[in-house]
N, C-alpha and C positions, 0 to 999 in steps of 0.2 A: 390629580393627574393633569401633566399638562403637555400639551404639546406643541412643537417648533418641525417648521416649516425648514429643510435646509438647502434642498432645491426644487423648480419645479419646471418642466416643460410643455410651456400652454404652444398649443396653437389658437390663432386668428383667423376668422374669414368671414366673409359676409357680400354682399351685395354694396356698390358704388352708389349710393342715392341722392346724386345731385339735385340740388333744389332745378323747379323749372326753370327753364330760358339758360341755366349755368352746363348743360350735359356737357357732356367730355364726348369730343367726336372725335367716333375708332376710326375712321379713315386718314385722318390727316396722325395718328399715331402709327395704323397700320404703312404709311408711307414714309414715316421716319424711321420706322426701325427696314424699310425696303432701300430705300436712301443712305444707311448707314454701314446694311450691308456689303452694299453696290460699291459706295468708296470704299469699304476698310477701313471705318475713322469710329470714335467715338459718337456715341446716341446724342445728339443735338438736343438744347433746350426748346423745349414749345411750350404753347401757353396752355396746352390740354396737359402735357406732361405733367407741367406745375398745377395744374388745378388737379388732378388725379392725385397726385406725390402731397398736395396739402390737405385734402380731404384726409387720405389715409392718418396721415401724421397726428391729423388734430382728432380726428375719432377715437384712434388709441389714444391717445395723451386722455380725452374728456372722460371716455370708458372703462381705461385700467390704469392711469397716472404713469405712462409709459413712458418717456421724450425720446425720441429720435430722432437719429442726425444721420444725412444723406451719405455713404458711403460712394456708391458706384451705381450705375443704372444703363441696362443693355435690354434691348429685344431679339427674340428671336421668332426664326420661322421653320415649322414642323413641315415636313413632306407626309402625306396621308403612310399610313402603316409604319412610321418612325415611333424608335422607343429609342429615351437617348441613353448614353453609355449612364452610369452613377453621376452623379451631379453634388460637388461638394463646394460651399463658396465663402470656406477659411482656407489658412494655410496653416494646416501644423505645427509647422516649426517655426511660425510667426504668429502664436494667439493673438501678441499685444494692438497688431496693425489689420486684425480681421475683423469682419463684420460680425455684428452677433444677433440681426435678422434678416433673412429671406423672406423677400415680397413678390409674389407672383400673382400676376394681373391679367386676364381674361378676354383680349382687343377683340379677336372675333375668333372662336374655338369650338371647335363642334366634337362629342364623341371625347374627349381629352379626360386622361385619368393622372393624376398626381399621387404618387407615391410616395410617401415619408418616411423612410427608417429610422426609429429610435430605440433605445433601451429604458429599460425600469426597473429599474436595481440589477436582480440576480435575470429580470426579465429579459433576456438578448432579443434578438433579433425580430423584435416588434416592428411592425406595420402600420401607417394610419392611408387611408383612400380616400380620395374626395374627386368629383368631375368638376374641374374645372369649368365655368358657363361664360358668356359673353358680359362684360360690365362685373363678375366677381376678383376680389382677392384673397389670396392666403399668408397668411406670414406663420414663420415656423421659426426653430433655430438655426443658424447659419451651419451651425456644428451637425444638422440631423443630411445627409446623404439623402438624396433622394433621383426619382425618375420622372420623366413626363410620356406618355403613350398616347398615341394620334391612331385611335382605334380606325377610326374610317378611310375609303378609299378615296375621296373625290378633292376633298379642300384640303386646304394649306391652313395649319392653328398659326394666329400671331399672339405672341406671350410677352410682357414686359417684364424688365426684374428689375426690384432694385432691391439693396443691400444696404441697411442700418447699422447704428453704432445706437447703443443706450448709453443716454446721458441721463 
């Protein structure tokens, strides 16, 4: 008997574990993606961005032999008891120019739930949950729909995305 693998839909996630003296400091991200906002422009390069975005990159690559190539990359910011609409980050009717991983990163988030719809097989309308924490990431398929929910009343989540290509 033998068997072949012919798709498969992992997710990722884990904790950011900068060696000492290298951390990623969420304030000066949590002020670029408020700076980004503010004008209505594109998520500016920093040097916390790139060390977060090269971490990610080379731990999948060491871990699951994954390469990924930077698509697009945006932050956002949750108002307390926000649940955002479905959140989808291909285009349909343009597989060829879509990303094919969603990375969601953790600046500072309190109470936050991610929600992931997938299927498997005949299985519809599955579900995966995880809380989001400060210093975690998730990556998923770009193709999986999902939600973010900002359970609490008091703070504001700030969440980075970026969007890969596998090479």
């Amino acid at each position: 008997m033998n068997k072949i693998i012919l798709s498969e839909q992992a997710l990722y996630h884990g904790d950011v574990a900068m060696p000492k003296g290298f951390e990623i400091n969420q304030d000066v991200l949590k002020i670029d993606i408020f700076v980004s906002k503010v004008k209505n422009s594109e998520f500016e390069y920093s040097k916390f961005w790139d060390m977060l975005n090269t971490y990610i990159r080379e731990h999948i690559h060491c871990e699951f032999n994954i390469n990924l190539i930077n698509k697009k990359t945006w932050g956002n910011i949750y108002t307390p008891n926000q649940t955002t609409e479905p959140l989808l980050n291909i285009d349909p009717v343009d597989l060829r120019n879509s990303p094919d991983y969603t990375c969601l990163y953790g600046i500072d988030v309190n109470d936050c739930i991610i929600k992931i719809h997938y299927e498997d097989n005949r299985r519809k309308g599955r579900r995966w949950e995880v809380e989001l924490k400060d210093n975690m990431f998730i990556i998923f398929p770009s193709t999986c729909m999902y939600y973010i929910t900002n359970n609490q009343k008091d703070d504001l989540n700030f969440i980075q995305t970026i969007t890969y290509e596998r090479h």
